[in-house]
Backbone bond lengths (Angstrom), bond angles and torsions (degrees), N, CA, C in turn:
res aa  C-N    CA-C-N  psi(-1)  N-CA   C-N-CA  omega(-1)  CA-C   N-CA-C  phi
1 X - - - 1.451 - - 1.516 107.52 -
2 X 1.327 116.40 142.68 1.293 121.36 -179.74 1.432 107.45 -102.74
3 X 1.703 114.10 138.02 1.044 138.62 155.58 1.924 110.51 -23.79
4 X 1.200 117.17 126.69 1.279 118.81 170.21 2.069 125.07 -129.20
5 X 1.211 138.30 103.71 1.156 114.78 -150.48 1.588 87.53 -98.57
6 X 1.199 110.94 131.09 1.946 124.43 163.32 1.802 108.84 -95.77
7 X 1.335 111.24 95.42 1.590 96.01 157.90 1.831 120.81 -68.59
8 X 1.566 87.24 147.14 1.464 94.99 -177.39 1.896 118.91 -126.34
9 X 0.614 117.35 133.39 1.519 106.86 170.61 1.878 110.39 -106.90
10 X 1.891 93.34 146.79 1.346 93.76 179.21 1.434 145.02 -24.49
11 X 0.880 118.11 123.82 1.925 108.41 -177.08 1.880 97.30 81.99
12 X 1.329 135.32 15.22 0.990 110.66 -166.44 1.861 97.06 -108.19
13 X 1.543 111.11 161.10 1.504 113.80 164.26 0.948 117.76 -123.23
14 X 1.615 124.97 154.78 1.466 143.20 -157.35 1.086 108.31 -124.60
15 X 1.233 141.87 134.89 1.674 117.81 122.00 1.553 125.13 -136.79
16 X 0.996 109.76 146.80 1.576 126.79 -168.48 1.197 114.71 -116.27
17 X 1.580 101.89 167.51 1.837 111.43 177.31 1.209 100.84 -125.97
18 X 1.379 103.69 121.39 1.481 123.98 151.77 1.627 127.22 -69.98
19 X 1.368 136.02 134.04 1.583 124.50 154.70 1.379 99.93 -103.48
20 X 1.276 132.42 152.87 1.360 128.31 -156.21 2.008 73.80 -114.09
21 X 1.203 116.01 150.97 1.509 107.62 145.89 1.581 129.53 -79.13
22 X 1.151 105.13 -32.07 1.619 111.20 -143.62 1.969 72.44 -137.64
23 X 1.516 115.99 161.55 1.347 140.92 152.99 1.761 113.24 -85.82
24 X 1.478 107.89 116.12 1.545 123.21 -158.92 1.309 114.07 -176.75
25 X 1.277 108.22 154.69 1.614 119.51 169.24 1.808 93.34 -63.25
26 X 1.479 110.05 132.00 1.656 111.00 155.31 1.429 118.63 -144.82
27 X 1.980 97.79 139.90 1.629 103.30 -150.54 1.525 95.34 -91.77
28 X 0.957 122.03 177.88 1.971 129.79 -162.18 1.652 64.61 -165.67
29 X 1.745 94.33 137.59 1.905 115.74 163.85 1.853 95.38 -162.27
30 X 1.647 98.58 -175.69 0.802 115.51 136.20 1.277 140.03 -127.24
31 X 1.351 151.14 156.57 1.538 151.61 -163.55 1.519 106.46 -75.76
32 X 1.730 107.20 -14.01 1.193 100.94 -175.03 2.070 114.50 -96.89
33 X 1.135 106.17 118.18 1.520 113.97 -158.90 1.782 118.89 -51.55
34 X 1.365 98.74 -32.84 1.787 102.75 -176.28 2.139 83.92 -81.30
35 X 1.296 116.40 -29.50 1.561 90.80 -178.05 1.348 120.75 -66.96
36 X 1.015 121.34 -15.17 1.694 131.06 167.78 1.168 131.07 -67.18
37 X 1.813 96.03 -45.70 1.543 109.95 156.16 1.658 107.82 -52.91
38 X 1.206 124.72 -57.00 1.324 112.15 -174.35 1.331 130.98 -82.58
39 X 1.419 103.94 45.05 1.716 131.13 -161.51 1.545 112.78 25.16
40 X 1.676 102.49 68.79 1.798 87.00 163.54 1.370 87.60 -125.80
41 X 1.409 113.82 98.28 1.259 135.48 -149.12 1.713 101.30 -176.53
42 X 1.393 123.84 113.42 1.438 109.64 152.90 1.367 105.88 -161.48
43 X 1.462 120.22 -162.05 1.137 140.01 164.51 1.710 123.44 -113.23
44 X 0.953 98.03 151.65 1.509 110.87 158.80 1.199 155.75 -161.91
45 X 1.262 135.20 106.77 1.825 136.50 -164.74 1.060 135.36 -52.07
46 X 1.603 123.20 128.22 1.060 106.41 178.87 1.405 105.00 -140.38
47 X 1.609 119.80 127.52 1.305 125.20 -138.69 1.658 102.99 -122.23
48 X 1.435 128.51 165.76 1.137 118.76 -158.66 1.485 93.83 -98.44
């Protein structure tokens, strides 16, 4: 799966589609460090 960057502005909502390639844990963040602190940060499975 390829890397995709979404800009966002405050208060704003997203949503996107992922295709996973492979079945795996996959992490979603942002680069920006207090956004991590404020858990926009996770994981997610994707199982065969």
């Amino acid at each position: 799966m390829q890397g995709t960057t979404i800009p966002l502005v405050q208060g704003a909502l997203e949503t996107f589609v992922v295709t996973p390639d492979k079945p795996a844990m996959w992490l979603y963040h942002s680069h920006v460090v207090s956004h991590a602190d404020a858990e926009m940060i996770g994981l997610f499975t994707i199982e065969e």
